[in-house]
C-alpha positions in Angstrom: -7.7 19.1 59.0 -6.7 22.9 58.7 -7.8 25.2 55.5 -4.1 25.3 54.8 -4.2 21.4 54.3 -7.1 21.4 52.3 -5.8 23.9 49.9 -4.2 21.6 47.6 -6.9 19.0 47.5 -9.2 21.8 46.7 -7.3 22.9 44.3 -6.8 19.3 42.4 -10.6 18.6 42.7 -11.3 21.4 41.0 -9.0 21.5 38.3 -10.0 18.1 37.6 -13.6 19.0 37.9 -13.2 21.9 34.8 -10.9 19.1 32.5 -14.1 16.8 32.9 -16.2 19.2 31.8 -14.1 20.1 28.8 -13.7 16.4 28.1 -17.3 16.0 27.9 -18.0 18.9 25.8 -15.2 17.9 23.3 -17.3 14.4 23.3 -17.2 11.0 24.7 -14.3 9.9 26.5 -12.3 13.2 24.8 -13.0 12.0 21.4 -14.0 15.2 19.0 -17.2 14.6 17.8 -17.6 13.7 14.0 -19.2 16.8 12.3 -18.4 19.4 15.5 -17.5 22.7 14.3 -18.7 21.6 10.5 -21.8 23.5 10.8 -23.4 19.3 10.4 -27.0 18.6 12.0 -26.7 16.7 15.4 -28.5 13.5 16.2 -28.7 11.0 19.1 -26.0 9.1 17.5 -23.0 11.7 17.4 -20.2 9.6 19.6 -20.7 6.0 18.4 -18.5 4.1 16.5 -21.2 3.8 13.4 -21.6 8.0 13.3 -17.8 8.0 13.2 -17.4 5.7 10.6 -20.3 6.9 8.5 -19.0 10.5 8.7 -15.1 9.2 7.8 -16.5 7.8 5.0 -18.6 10.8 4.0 -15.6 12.9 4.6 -13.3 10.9 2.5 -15.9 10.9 -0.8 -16.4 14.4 -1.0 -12.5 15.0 -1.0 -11.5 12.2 -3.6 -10.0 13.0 -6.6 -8.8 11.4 -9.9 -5.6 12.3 -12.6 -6.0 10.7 -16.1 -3.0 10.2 -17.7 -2.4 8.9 -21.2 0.7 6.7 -22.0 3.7 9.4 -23.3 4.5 6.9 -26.5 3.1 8.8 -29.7 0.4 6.7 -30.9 -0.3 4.5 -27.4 -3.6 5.5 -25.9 -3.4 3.4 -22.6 -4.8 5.2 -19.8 -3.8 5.4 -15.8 -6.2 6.5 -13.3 -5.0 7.9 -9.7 -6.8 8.8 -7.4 -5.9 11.2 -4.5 -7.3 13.2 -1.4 -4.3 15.6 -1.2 -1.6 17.1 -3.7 0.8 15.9 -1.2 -0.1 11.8 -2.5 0.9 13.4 -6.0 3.4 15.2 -5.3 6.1 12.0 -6.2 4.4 11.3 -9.6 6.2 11.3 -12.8 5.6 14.7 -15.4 5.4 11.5 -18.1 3.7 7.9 -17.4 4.5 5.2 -20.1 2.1 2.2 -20.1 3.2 -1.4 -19.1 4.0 -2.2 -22.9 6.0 0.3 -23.3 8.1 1.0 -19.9 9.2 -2.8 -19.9 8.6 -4.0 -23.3 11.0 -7.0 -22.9 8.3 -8.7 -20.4 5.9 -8.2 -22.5 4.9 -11.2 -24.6 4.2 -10.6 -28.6 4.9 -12.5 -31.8 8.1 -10.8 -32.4 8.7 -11.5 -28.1 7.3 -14.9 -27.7 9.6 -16.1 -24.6 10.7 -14.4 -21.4 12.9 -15.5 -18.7 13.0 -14.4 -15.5 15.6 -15.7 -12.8 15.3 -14.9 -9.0 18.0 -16.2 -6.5 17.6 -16.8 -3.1 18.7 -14.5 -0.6 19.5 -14.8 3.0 18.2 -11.8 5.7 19.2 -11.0 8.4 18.4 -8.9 12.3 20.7 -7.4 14.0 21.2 -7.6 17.8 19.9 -5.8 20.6 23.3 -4.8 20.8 26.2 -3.7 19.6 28.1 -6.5 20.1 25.5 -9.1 18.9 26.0 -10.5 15.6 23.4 -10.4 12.9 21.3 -13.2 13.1 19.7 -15.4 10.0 16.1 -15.1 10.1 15.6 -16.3 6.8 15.4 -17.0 3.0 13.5 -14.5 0.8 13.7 -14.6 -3.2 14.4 -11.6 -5.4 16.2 -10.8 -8.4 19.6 -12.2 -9.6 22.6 -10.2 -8.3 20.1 -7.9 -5.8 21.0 -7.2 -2.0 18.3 -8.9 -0.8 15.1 -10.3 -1.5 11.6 -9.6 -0.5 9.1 -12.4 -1.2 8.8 -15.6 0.8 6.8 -17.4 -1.3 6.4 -17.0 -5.4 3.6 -17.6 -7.4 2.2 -18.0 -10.7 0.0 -20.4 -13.0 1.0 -23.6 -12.2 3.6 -22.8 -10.0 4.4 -22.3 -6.1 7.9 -21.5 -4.7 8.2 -21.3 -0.8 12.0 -20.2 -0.1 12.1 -22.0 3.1 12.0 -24.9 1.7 15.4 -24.7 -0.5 19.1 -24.3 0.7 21.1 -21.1 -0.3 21.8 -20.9 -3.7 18.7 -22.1 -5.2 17.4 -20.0 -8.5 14.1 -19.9 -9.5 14.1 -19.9 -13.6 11.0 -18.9 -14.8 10.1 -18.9 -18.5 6.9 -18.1 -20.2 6.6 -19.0 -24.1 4.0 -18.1 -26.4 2.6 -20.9 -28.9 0.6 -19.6 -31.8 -1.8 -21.4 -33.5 -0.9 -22.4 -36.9 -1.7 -20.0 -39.5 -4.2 -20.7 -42.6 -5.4 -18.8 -45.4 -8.7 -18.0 -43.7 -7.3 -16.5 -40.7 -6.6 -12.9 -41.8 -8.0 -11.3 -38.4 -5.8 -8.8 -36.3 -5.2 -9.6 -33.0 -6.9 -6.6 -30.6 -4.8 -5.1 -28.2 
């Protein structure tokens, strides 16, 4: 074998050679180190799975923040807590926040609301085709609300209740109510009810 036919091997060997030994100064099998470049105290561990998870974990605490945000109904002083590691997770968040009671107060039972109906249909989903020409194809039944595209949930829950949409034929609604009974009052019982 001539010099001018080894030249390319030579070549190869050593460009592979000087990748090798940036991949092992980057770390194990080219993974960055956890805490290189963070001015962190090296141990015998750096590389394994428990140093990386220990120092995602670390990472993530120091950075976590929290928003407090009272309900914007004069008088409510319901309180939401988010929590965030970048302005970017807040950026879609509402100027105002109203609490459950008051954004929705029609599913909200009280004694002047002491029934609520809810009704969800079922709705058929489908795939399209690989292509073009391929007609959608059913893949299923999913409930969601009256008069919506689509649905979302396979199966619906609640005290007492189970509703698996595969087992009903198109059409089907799901009506459900929940009443409030109140005891009977008496003289004795003058007590407000805490919110």
């Amino acid at each position: 074998m001539t010099l001018a036919h080894a030249a390319p091997a030579v070549a190869l060997l050593a460009a592979l050679t000087a990748c090798t030994v940036l991949l092992l100064r980057e770390g194990h099998r080219g993974r960055r180190k956890p805490g290189h470049g963070q001015q962190r105290p090296h141990s015998q561990h750096i590389g394994t799975a428990q140093h990386d998870r220990d120092a995602i974990k670390e990472h993530d605490m120091t950075r976590r923040r929290t928003i407090t945000r009272t309900c914007a109904t004069t008088g409510c002083r319901e309180t939401s807590f988010v929590e965030y590691i970048a302005r970017r997770d807040i950026a879609d968040l509402p100027a105002k926040w109203q609490c459950y009671r008051h954004s929705k107060p029609d599913e909200v039972l009280s004694v002047d609301n002491a029934q609520t109906t809810a009704v969800l249909a079922l709705h058929p989903s489908y795939v399209t085709g690989y292509t073009r020409d391929d007609p959608p194809k059913l893949i299923g039944h999913f409930w969601g609300p009256e008069g919506a595209e689509k649905g979302n949930h396979g199966i619906v829950q609640g005290p007492g209740f189970r509703a698996i949409a595969a087992d009903y034929p198109p059409g089907t609604r799901l009506i459900i109510t929940a009443r409030l009974e109140l005891p009977a009052t008496t003289a004795d019982a003058t007590e407000e009810p805490t919110r």
